[in-house]
C-alpha positions as CSV (number, residue, x, y, z in Angstrom):
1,X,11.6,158.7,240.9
2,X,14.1,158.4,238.3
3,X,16.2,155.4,240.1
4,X,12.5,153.7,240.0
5,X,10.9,154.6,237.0
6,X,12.8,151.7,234.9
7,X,11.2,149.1,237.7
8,X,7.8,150.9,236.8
9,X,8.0,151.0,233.1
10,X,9.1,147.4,233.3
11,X,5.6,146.7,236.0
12,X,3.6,148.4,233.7
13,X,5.1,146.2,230.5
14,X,4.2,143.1,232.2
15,X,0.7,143.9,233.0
16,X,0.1,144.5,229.5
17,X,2.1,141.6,228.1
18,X,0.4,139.2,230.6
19,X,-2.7,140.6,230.3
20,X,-3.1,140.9,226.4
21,X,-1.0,137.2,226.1
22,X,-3.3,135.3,228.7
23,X,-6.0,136.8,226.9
24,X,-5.0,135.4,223.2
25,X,-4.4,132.5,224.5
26,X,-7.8,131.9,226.1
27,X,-9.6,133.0,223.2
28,X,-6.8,131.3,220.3
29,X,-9.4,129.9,218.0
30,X,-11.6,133.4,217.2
31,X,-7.6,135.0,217.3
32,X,-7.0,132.4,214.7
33,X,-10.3,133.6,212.4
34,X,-9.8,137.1,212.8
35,X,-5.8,137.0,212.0
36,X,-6.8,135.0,208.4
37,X,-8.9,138.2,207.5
38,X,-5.6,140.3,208.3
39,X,-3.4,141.4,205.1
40,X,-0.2,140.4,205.3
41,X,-0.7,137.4,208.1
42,X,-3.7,134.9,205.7
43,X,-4.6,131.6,206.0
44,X,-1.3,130.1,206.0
45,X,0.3,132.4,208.9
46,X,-2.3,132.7,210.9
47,X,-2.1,129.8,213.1
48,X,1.6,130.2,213.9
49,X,1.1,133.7,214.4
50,X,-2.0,133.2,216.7
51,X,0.5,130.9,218.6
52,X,3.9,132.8,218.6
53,X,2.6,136.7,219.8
54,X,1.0,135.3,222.9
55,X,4.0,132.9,223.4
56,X,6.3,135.9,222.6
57,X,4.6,138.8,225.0
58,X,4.4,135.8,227.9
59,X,8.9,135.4,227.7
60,X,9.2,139.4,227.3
61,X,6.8,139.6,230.6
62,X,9.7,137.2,232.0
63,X,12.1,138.9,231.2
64,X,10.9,141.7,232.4
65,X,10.3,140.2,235.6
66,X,14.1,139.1,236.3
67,X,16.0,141.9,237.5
68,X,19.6,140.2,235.5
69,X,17.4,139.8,231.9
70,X,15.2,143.3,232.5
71,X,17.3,145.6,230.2
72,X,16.5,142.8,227.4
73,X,13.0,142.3,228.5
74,X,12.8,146.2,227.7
75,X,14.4,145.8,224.5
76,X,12.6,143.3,223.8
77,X,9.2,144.9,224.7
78,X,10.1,147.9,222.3
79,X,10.9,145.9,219.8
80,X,7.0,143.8,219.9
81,X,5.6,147.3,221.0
82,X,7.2,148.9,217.4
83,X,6.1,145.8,215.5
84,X,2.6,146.3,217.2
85,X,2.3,150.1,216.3
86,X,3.6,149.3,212.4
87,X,1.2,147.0,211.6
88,X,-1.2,149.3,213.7
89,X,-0.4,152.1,211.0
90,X,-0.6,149.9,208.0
91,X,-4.0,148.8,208.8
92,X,-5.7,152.5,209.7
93,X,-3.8,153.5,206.3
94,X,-4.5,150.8,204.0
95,X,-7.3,148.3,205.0
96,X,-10.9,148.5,206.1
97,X,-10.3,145.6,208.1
98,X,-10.0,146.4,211.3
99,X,-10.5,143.9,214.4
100,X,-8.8,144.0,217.7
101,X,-7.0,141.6,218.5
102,X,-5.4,142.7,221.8
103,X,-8.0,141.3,223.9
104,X,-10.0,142.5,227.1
105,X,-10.4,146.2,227.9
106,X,-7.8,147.1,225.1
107,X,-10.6,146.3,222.3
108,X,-12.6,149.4,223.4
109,X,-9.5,151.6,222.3
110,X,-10.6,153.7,218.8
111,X,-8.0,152.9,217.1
112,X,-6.8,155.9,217.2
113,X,-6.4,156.0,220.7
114,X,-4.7,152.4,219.9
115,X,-2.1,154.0,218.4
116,X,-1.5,156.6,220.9
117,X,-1.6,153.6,223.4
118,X,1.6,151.9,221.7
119,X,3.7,155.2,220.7
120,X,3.6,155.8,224.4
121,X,4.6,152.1,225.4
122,X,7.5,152.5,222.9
123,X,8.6,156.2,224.4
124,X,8.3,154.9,227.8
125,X,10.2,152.0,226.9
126,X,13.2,153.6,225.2
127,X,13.2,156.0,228.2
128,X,13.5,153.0,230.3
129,X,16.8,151.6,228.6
130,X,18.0,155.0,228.2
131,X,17.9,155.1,232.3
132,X,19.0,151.6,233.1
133,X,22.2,151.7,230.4
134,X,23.0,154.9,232.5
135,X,23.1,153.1,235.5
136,X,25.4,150.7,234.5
């Protein structure tokens, strides 16, 4: 299980990232709206940012995908993941703006739960490198 479990980890980041990307980028324009209400993003950053997550979680899924570029696909997935949970945190701590923006089946998360969601994406992730730099 341990031999597979980067494979799986890397599986399970790609349904997500294609999933929740797809997803943004089918529904762009309300992404765009609700990401101008968002401290910290506003009117001016909200269009690039409504272009570049989707963009973003579409080359990790790549990545991922690509057995020679996985180890930076799962970097690189922490890394969004971490971003993801941060701004997660700011928002339950200091706004009472809070719209999902993940897409699909992920919007009926509390956001609690939300946050649970991504700390264990990151811990699975890190676990993931951790296993595939110690097969090397």
């Amino acid at each position: 299980m341990k031999t597979n479990a980067p494979a799986i980890i890397a599986a399970l980041f790609i349904l997500l990232f294609v999933y929740t990307g797809i997803n943004k980028l089918l529904n762009l324009d309300s992404l765009t709206l609700v990401l101008k209400k968002y401290p910290l993003i506003g009117n001016k950053r909200a269009s690039p940012v409504a272009w570049s997550v989707p963009i973003a979680e579409l080359m990790v899924a790549l990545f991922l995908f690509m057995p020679k570029t996985r180890l930076s696909g799962l970097q690189s997935a922490v890394v969004l993941m971490i971003l993801f949970t941060l701004y997660l945190s700011y928002m339950l701590a200091f706004t009472d703006v809070r719209v999902c923006t993940c897409g699909g089946m992920l919007q009926a998360l509390s956001w609690q739960q939300h946050l649970i969601f991504n700390i264990t994406f990151v811990v699975l992730g890190l676990w993931a490198i951790h296993l595939t730099k110690q097969k090397r």
